[in-house]
C-alpha positions as CSV (number, residue, x, y, z in Angstrom):
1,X,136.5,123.9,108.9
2,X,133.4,125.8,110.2
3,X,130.8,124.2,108.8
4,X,128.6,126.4,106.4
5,X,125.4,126.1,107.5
6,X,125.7,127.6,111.1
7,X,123.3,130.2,108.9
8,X,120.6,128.2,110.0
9,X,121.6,128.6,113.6
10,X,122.0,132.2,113.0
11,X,118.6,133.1,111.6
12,X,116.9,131.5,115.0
13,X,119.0,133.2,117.5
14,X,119.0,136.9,115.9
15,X,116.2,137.7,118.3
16,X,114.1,140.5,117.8
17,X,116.1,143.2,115.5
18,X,115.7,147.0,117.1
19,X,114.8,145.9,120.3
20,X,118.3,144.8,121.3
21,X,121.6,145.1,121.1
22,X,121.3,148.9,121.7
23,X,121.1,149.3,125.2
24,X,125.0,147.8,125.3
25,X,126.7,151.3,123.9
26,X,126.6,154.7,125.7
27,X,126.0,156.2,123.2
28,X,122.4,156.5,121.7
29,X,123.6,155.0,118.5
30,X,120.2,153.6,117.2
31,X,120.5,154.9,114.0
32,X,124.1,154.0,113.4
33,X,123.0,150.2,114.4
34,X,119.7,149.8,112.1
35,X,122.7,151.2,109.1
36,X,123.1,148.3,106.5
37,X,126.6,146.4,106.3
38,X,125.6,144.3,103.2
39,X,122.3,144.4,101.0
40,X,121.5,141.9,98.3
41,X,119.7,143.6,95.5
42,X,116.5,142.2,94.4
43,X,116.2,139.8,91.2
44,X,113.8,138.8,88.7
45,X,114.8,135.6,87.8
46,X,112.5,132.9,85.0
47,X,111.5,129.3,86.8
48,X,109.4,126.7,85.8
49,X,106.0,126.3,88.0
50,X,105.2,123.2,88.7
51,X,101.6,122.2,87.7
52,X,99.0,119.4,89.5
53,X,99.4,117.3,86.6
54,X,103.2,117.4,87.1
55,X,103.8,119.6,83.7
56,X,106.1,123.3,84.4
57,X,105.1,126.3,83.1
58,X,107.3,129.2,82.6
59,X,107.1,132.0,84.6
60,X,109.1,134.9,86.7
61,X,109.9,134.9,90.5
62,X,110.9,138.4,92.0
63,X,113.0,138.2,95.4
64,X,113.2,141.2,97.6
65,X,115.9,143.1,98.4
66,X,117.6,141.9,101.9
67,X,119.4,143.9,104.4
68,X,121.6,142.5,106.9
69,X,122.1,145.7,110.0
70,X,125.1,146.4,111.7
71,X,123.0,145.3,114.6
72,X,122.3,142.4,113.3
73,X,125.7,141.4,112.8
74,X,126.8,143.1,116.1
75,X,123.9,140.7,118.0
76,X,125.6,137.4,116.1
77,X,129.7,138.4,116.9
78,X,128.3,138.5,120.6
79,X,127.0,134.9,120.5
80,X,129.8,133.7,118.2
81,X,132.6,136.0,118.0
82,X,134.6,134.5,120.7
83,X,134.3,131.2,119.8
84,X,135.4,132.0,116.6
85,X,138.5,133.8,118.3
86,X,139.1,131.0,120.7
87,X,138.9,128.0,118.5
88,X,139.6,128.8,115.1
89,X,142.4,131.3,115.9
90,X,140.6,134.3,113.6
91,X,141.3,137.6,114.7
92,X,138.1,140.1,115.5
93,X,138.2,141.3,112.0
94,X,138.1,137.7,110.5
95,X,135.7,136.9,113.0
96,X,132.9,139.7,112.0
97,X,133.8,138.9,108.2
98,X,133.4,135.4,108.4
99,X,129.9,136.3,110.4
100,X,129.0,138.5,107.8
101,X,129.5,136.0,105.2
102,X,127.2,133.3,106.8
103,X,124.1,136.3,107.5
104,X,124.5,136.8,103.7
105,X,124.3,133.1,103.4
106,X,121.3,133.1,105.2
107,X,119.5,135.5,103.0
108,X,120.3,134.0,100.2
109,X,119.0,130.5,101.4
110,X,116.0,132.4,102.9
111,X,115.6,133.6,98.9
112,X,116.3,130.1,97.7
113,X,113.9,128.7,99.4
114,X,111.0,131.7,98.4
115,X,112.0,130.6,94.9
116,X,111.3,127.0,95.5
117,X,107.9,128.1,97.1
118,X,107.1,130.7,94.2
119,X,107.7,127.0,91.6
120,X,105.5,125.4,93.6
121,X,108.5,122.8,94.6
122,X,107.6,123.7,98.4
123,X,104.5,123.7,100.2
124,X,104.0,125.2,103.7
125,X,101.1,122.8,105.7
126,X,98.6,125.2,107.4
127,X,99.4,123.7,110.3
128,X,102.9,125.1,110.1
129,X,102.1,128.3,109.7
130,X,99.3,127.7,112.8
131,X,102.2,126.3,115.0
132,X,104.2,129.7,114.1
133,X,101.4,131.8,115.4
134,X,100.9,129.9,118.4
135,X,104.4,130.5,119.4
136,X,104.3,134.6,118.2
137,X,101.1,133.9,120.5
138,X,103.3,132.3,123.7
139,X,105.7,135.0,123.5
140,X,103.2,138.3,123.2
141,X,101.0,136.1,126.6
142,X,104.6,135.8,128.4
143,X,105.4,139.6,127.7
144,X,102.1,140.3,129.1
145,X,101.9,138.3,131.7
146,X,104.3,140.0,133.1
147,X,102.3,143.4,132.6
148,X,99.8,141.6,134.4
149,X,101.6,140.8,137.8
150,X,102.7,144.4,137.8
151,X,99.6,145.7,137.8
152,X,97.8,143.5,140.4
153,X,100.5,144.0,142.6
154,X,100.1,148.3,142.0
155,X,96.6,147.6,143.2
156,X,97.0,145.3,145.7
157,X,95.6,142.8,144.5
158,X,96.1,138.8,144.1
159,X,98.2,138.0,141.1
160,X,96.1,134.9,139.2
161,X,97.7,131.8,137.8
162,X,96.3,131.5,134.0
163,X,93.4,129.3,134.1
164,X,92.6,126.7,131.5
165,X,91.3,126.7,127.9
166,X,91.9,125.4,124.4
167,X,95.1,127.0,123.5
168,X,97.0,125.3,126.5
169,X,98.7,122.3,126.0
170,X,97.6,118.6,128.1
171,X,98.6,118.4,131.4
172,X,100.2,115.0,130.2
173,X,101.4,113.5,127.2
174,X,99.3,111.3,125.0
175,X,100.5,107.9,123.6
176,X,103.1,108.3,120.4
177,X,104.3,105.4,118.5
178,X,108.1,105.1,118.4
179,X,108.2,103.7,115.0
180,X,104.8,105.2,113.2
181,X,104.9,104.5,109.6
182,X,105.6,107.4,107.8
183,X,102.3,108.9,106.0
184,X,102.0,110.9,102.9
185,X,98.7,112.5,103.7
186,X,98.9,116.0,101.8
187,X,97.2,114.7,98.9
188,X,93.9,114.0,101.1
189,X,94.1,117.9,101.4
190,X,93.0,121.1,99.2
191,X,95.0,123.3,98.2
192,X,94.7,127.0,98.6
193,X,97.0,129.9,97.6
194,X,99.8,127.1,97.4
195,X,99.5,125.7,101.3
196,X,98.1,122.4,101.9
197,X,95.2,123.0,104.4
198,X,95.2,120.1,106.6
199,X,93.9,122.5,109.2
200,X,91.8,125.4,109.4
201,X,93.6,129.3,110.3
202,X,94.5,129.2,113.5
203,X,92.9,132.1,115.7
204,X,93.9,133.4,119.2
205,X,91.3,132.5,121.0
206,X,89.9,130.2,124.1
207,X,92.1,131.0,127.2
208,X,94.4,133.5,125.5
209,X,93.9,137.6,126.1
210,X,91.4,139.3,128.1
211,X,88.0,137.5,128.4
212,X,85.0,139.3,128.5
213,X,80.9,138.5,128.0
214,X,80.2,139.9,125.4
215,X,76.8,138.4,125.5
216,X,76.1,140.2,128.2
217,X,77.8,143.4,127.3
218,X,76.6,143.7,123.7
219,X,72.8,142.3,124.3
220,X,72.4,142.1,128.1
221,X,69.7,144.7,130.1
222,X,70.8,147.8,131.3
223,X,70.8,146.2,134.5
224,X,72.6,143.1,133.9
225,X,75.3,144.8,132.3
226,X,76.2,147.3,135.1
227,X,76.3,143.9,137.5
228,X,78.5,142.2,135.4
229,X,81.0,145.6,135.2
230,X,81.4,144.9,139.2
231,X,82.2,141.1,138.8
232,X,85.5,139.8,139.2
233,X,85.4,138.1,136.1
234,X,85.2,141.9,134.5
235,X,87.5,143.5,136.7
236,X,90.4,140.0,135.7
237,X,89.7,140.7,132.0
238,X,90.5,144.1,132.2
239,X,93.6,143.5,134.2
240,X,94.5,141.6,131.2
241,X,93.2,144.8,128.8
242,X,95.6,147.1,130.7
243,X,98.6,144.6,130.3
244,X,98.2,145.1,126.6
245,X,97.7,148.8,127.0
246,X,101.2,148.7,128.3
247,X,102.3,145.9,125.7
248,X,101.4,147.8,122.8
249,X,102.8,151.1,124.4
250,X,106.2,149.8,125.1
251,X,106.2,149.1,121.4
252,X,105.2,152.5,120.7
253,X,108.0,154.1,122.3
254,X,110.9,151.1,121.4
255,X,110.5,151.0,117.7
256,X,112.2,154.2,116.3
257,X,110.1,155.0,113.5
258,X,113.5,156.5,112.0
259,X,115.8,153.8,111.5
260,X,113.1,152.0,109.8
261,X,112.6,152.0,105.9
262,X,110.7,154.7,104.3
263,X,107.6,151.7,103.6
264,X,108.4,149.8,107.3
265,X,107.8,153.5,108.6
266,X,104.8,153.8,106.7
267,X,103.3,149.9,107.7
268,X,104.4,151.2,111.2
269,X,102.3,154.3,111.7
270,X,99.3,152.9,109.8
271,X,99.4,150.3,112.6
272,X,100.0,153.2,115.3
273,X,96.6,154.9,113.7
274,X,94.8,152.0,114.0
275,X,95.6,151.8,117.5
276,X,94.6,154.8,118.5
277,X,91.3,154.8,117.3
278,X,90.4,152.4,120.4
279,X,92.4,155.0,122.4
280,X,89.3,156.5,124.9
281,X,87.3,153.2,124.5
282,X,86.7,150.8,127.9
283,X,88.6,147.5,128.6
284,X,85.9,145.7,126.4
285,X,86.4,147.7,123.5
286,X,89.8,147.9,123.3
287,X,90.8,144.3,124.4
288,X,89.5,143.4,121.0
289,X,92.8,144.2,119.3
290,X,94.2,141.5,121.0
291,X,93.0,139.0,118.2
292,X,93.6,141.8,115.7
293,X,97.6,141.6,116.7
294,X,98.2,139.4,113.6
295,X,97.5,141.6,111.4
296,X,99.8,144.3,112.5
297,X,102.8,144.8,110.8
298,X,105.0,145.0,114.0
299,X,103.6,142.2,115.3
300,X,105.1,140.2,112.0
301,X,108.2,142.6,111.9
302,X,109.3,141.9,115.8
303,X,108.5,138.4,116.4
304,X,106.8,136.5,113.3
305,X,109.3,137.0,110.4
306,X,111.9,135.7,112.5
307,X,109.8,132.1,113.1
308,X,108.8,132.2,109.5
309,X,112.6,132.3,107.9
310,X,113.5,129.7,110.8
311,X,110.1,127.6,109.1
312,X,111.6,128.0,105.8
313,X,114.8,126.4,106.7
314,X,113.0,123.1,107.7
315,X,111.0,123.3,105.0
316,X,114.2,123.8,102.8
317,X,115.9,120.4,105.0
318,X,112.6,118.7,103.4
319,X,112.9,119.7,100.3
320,X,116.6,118.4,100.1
321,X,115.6,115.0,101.4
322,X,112.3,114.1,100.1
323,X,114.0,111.7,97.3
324,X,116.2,110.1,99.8
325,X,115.5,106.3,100.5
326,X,116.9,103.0,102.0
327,X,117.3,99.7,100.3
328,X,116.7,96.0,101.9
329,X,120.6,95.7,100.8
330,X,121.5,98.5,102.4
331,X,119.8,97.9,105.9
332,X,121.4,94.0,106.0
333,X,124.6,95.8,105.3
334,X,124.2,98.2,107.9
335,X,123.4,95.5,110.1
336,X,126.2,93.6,109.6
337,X,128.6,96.7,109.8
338,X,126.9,97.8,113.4
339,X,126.8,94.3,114.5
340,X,130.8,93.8,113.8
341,X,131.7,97.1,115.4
342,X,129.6,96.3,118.4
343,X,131.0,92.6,118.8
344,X,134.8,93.9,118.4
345,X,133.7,96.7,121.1
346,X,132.3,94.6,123.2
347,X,134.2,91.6,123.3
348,X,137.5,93.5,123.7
349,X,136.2,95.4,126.7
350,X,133.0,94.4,128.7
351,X,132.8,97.4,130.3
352,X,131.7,99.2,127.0
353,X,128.8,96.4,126.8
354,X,127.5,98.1,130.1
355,X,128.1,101.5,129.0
356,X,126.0,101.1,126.1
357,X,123.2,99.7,127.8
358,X,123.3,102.8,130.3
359,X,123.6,105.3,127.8
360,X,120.9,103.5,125.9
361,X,121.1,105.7,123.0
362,X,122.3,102.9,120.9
363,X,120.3,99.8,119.5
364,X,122.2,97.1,120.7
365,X,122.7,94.1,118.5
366,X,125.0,91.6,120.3
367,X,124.4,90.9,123.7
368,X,128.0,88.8,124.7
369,X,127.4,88.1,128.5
370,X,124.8,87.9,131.2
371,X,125.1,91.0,133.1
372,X,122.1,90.6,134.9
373,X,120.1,93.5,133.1
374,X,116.5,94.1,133.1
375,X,114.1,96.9,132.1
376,X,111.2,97.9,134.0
377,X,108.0,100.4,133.7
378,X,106.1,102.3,135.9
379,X,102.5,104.4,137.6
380,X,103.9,107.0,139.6
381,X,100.9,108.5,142.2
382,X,102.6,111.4,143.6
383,X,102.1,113.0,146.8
384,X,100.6,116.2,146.8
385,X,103.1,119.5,147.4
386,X,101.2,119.9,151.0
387,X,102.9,115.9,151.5
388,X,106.1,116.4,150.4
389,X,106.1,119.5,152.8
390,X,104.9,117.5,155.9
391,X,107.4,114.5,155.0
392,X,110.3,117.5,154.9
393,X,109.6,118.7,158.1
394,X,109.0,115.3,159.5
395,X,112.5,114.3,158.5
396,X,113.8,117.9,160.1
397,X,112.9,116.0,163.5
398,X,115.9,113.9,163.6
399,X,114.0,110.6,163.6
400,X,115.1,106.9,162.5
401,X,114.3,106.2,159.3
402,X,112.2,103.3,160.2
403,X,109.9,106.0,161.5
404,X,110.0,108.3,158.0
405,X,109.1,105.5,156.6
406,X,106.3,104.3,158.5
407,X,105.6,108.0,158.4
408,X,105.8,108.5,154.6
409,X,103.4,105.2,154.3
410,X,100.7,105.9,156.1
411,X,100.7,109.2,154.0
412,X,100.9,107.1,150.8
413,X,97.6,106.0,152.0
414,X,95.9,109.0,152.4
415,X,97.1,110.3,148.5
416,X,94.5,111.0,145.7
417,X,95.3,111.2,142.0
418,X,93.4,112.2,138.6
419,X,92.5,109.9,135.8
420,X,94.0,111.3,132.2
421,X,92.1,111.2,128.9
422,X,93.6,112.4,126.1
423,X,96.2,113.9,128.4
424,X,94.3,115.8,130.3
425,X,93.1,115.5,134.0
426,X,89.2,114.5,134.0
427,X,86.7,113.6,136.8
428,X,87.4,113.5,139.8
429,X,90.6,113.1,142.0
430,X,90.9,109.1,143.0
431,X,91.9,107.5,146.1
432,X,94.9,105.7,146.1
433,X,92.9,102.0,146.7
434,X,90.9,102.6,143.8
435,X,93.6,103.3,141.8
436,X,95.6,100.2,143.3
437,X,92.8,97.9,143.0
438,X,92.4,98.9,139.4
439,X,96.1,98.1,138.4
440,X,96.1,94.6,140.2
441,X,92.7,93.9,138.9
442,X,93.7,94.2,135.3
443,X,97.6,93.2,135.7
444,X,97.4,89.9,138.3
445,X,96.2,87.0,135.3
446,X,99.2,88.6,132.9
447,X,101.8,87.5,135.0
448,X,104.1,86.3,132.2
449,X,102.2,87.0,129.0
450,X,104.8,89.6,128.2
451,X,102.9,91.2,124.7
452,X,99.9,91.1,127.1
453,X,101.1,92.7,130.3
454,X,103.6,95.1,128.2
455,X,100.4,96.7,126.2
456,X,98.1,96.6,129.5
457,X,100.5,98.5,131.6
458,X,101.2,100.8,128.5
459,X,97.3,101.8,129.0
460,X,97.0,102.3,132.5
461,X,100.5,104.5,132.2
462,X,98.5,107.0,130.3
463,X,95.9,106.9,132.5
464,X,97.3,107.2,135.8
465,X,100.9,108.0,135.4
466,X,102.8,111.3,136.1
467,X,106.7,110.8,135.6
468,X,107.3,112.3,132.6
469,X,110.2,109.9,132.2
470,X,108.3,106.9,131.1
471,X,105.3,108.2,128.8
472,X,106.3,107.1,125.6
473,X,109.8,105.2,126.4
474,X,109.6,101.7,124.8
475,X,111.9,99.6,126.8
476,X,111.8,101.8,130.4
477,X,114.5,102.4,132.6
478,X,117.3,99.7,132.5
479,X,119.0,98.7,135.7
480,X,121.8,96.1,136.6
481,X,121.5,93.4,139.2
482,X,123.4,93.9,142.1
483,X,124.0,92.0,145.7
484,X,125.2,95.3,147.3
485,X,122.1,98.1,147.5
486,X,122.2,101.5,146.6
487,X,124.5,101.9,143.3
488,X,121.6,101.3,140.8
489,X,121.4,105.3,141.1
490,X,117.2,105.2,141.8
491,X,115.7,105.5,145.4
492,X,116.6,102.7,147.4
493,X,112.7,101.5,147.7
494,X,112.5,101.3,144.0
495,X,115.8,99.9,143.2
496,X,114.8,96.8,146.1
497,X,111.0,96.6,144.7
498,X,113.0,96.4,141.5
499,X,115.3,94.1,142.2
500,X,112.8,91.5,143.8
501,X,111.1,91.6,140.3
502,X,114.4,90.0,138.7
503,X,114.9,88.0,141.2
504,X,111.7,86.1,140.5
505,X,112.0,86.5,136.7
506,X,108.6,86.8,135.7
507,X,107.6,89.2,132.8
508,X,104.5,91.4,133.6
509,X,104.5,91.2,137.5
510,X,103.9,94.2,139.6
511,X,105.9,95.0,142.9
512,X,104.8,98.5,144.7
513,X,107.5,100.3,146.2
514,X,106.6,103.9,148.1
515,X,109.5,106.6,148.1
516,X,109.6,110.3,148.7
517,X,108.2,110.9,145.3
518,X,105.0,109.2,145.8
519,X,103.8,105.2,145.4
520,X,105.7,103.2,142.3
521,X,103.5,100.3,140.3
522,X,106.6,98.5,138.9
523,X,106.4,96.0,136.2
524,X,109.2,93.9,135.0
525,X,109.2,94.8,131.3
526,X,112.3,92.9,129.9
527,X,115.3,91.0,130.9
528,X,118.4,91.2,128.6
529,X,120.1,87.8,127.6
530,X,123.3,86.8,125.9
531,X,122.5,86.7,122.3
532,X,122.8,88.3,119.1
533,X,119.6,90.0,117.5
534,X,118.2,89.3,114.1
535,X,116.9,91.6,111.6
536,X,113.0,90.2,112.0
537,X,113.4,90.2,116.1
538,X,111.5,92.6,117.9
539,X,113.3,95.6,120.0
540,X,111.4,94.7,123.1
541,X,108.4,92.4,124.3
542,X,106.2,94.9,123.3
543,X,105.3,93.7,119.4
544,X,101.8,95.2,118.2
545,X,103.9,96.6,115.2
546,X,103.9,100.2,115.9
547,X,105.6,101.2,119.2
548,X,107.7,98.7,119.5
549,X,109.2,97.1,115.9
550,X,111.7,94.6,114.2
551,X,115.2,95.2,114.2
552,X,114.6,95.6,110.5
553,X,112.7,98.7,110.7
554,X,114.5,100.1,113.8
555,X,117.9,100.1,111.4
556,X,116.0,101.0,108.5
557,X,114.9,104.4,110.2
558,X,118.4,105.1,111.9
559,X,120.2,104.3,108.6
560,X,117.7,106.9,106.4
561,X,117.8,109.4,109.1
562,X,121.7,108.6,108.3
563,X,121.4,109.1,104.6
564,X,119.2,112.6,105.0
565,X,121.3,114.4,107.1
566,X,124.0,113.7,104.7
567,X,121.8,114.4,102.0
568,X,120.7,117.9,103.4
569,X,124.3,118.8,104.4
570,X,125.6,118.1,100.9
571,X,122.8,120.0,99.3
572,X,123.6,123.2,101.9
573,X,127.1,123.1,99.8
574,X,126.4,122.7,97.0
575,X,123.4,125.3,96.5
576,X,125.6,127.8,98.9
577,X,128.0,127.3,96.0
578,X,125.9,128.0,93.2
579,X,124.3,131.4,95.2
580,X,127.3,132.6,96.3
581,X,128.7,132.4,92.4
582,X,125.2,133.7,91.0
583,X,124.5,136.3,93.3
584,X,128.3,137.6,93.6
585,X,127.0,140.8,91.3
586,X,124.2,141.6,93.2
587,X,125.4,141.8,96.8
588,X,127.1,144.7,98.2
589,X,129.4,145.1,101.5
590,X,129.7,148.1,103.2
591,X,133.4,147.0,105.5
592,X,133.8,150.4,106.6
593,X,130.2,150.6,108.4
594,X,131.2,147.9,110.9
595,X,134.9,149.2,111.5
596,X,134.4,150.8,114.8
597,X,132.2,147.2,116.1
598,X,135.7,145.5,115.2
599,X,137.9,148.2,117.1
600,X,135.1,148.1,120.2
601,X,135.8,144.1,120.2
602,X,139.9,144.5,120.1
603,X,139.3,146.8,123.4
C-alpha cells in the first residue's frame, strides 16, 4: 500500500512551477502546461479561535482556491511515475491518477493546516519563517553567483571566492548536547500577528549582495567619492550589481505573464514596474533592490511559497504530536522488550553482537562476550592543501615507505592550525608544538579519571579539531582489537596508535599517530565489557547529564520519538479521511486535460 502521505514528499520536490518542466516538449506548450487538472474551490468554513486565556471564540476561516497544473503533475509522474509502474504494477494512467490524488492531498493538508493557523492552534516561530528566507536567500546568491563568474570571466578578470560575513555559517561546528532536555520556551516570547517572536525579522544583509560605501557615496567629498568609484572594492560590488541585472532579467523573460492568473499577472507587472524605475541608475543605485527582493511577488511565487507549504507540513507533524508522552512503565517495558530481543540476537549468533556495534545505530543493552571493543576520540591538525600536494608527488617518486614516512613527519612538523571559538577560526594560525604542548599539558594528570579526561578532550575538540566526524559524536569511533593489522578499516598509523591505547587500558590517555590526513591526538574514550546495562547506567563515561545520559533517558527519547511518528502517521489518515469526505463537493478534475501526458508516457 503506498503510503498516503508521500504528499509531503511531493510538495518539497515540485521545484519551481513555470520555470521547468517545459523545455522537455517540442512544442512551445507553455500555456497548455500552466492549464489546471484539478482546482479546489475556496471555503468559508466557522472555527473556534483560541484565546490566551485558553477560552474559543467563534469565528470564520476563508481558504483560497488551489490549483494543481498539468505541469505540476507532469514534473511529479517524472520523479515518481516509474516507480509507481515498476513496483506497484499501475499502468501510466493509474500512475498519473494516483499522483493527482496525493497533489490534491497536499492542498488540502496545506489548507488544513492554514485553518489550524487561522484558530490559533499553530504558531509559526519567527525564527522559522527567518530560516525560510535565508534559504530563498542561498538559492537567489547560488543563481547569482553564477552571473558573477560569467561576467569576470567576459572581462577578464579574476573570479572571487565569497568572502566572509554574518550571514555565513561557522567554519566548524559548535558543541550540541545529544540528549538536551527539551525546553518549552515560547511563552518567554511576545506575540505578534500570531508568530512567537523569539527573534527579530531576518534581513539580507552582512556578506550577502553587492556591497558598496554608502558612507562614502551618499556623504563623502566630491573628491573622495570619484576615488572610491576606481577602487576595487567598487568595481567587486558592481560585478555583483550586474549579476542581479542579469538575475532579475532572466526572470523577466522566463515568467510568461500569460499563463499566469489574471491577479498573479497583475502582482507580476507591478513588480516589473518597480524594477524599472532603477533601470538607468548606477550599480549603487540599483544594487539596492537586492534587499528589496522579499518583497516581490516573484520572489515569493518562484522560490518562497514552495519553502513555506514545506514549513507548514512540519508545523502540521507538531501539531499532531504535541500531546504525545512516555510513561516510567512504558520505558521499563521498552527496556525489557529491547533487552530480550537483543540477548536472543545476540546469543544465537555473535556475529550480530559485532554487527551492531559497527553499525552503532543501535543502543546496545547486553553486552554477552569480550570482543575486545573500545571507542576512541580525536584532534585532527591537518596538513595544509600545499602538504598534501608535496606528500603526492613525493610518493610519485617510487620511494620505500619508510622514507614517505619520515617524509610525511618532518612535514607534520612544519603544520600550523587555527584556534575555534564559537566555531569560527580566530587569531592567529598555531604551530603545531603549541598546539601539542597545550593538549599534553592539560590531558597528562587525567590519565584514568575517565568523566575528567572525557569532558577535557571534549573542549579542546572544539577548539582545535577539524574532522567533522567526531564534533558532537558521544562515544567516538569504535574499533575491534586485532593481532593481525590493517582490517580495523582506518589508516594503519591510527589503527596501531589506537591499538597501543587498549593495549595499556587506561581511560583518558593520549597516543599521537601522523597519517596522510594530518597529526591524530587519540584518546581512549571507552572500552566495552561483557555485561548487561541498567536503566540508571550512563551511555558512556562521559556523565555531566547533558551529552552523555542514563539509559533511562536514552530509551525514553527513542521510545517517544517511537510513539510520535506513529502518532503523526495516524493523524495523516485520519484527517486525509475526513478532507477527502468534506471537501469531495468542492474539488474538481479535469481527466481529459492530462490525457495526451498519459499517451506521451505509454510512448
Amino acid at each position: 500500500m503506498i503510503k498516503k502521505l508521500l504528499t509531503i514528499l511531493l510538495c518539497i520536490a515540485l521545484g519551481l512551477g513555470v520555470l521547468s518542466g517545459c523545455r522537455l516538449f517540442v512544442l512551445n506548450e507553455e500555456k497548455d502546461l500552466a492549464e489546471s487538472v484539478a482546482v479546489i474551490a475556496s471555503r468559508t468554513l466557522p472555527i473556534k479561535i483560541k484565546k490566551d486565556n485558553g477560552g474559543f471564540e467563534d469565528s470564520m476561516f476563508t481558504s483560497e482556491e488551489r490549483v494543481v497544473s498539468k505541469l505540476e503533475l507532469y514534473n511529479v509522474f517524472r520523479q515518481y511515475g516509474q516507480d509507481y509502474q515498476s513496483q506497484y504494477g499501475m499502468s501510466a494512467q493509474e500512475a498519473y491518477d494516483k499522483l493527482l490524488d496525493q497533489l490534491i492531498e497536499r492542498e488540502l493538508l496545506i489548507n488544513e493546516a492554514q485553518r489550524l493557523i487561522a484558530a490559533n492552534l499553530i504558531k509559526f516561530r519567527q525564527s522559522e519563517l527567518n530560516q525560510i528566507w535565508k534559504n530563498v536567500y542561498d538559492q537567489i546568491d547560488d543563481e547569482l553567483y553564477e552571473f558573477e563568474t560569467e561576467i569576470a570571466k567576459e572581462y577578464d578578470q579574476e573570479i572571487y571566492i565569497r568572502g566572509q560575513g554574518e550571514d555565513l555559517e561557522p567554519d566548524w561546528p559548535v558543541l550540541e548536547y545529544a540528549y538536551a532536555p527539551d525546553e518549552d520556551e515560547d511563552s518567554d516570547y511576545e506575540i505578534k500577528d500570531n508568530i512567537i517572536m523569539d527573534e527579530e525579522p531576518w534581513q539580507p544583509e552582512g556578506s550577502r549582495g553587492p556591497i558598496f560605501d554608502y558612507s562614502i557615496i551618499e556623504h563623502g567629498a566630491e573628491k573622495a567619492k570619484q576615488a572610491y568609484f576606481k577602487t576595487d572594492e567598487y568595481r567587486l560590488a558592481a560585478l555583483k550589481t550586474e549579476a542581479l541585472r542579469r538575475f532579475l532579467q532572466g526572470i523577466r523573460e522566463r515568467i510568461n505573464p500569460d499563463i499566469l492568473s489574471p491577479a498573479n499577472a497583475a502582482k507580476f507587472e507591478a513588480d516589473l514596474k518597480k524594477i524599472d524605475q532603477y533601470k538607468n541608475t548606477p550599480p549603487h543605485e540599483f544594487a539596492k533592490l537586492y534587499t528589496q527582493l522579499q518583497d516581490f511577488w516573484f520572489i515569493r511565487y518562484l522560490y518562497y511559497e514552495n519553502a513555506y507549504n514545506a514549513m507548514l507540513f512540519n508545523k502540521l507533524q507538531e501539531y499532531a504530536e504535541k500531546d504525545v508522552a512516555v510513561t516510567e512503565e512504558e520505558v521499563k517495558a521498552y527496556y525489557n522488550k529491547k533487552l530480550a530481543e537483543q540477548k536472543a540476537s545476540f546469543d544465537a549468533d555473535i556475529s550480530n553482537y559485532i554487527s551492531a556495534l559497527k553499525d552503532g545505530n543501535d543502543l546496545i543493552l547486553y553486552h554477552p562476550q569480550d570482543v575486545k571493543w573500545f571507542y576512541v576520540k580525536h584532534i585532527l591538525i591537518p596538513f595544509s592543501d600545499e602538504q598534501k600536494a608535496k606528500i603526492d608527488e613525493y610518493k610519485k617518486l617510487g620511494v620505500s615507505e619508510e622514507a614517505v614516512k619520515a617524509f610525511r613527519d618532518k612535514l607534520a612538523g612544519q603544520i600550523t592550525s587555527y584556534a575555534h571559538e564559537f566555531g569560527y577560526n580566530v587569531g592567529e594560525p598555531k604551530h603545531i608544538s603549541v598546539i601539542e604542548n597545550e593538549i599534553y599539558g592539560k590531558m597528562k594528570h587525567l590519565e584514568g579519571k575517565s568523566s575528567s579526561a572525557e569532558r577535557k578532550f571534549e573542549q579542546l575538540i572544539f577548539k582545535y579539531n577539524t574532522d567533522p566526524g567526531i564534533f558532537n559524536n558521544v562515544k567516538g569511533y569504535g574499533m575491534q582489537y586485532a593481532t593481525e593489522k590493517g582490517e580495523s578499516g582506518y589508516q594503519l598509523e591510527f589503527e596501531e596508535a589506537s591499538f597501543k591505547l587498549f593495549e595499556k587500558g587506561v581511560l583518558g590517555a593520549i597516543e599521537k599517530a601522523v597519517t596522510d590526513y594530518g597529526v591524530h591526538y587519540i584518546m581512549l574514550s571507552s572500552i566495552v565489557k561483557p555485561e548487561t546495562k541498567q536503566l540508571g547506567e550512563y551511555t558512556s563515561v562521559f556523565q555531566d547529564g547533558l551529552h552523555d545520559t542514563t539509559y533511562q533517558k536514552a530509551l525514553e527519547k527513542e521510545l517517544l520519538d517511537k510513539k510520535k511518528a506513529d502518532a503523526f502517521t495516524n493523524y495523516q489518515n485520519q484527517i486525509l479521511k475526513q478532507l477527502n469526505r468534506e471537501w469531495k463537493p468542492y474539488i474538481t478534475i479535469y481527466k481529459d486535460r492530462y490525457k495526451r501526458l498519459v499517451k506521451l508516457a505509454k510512448g
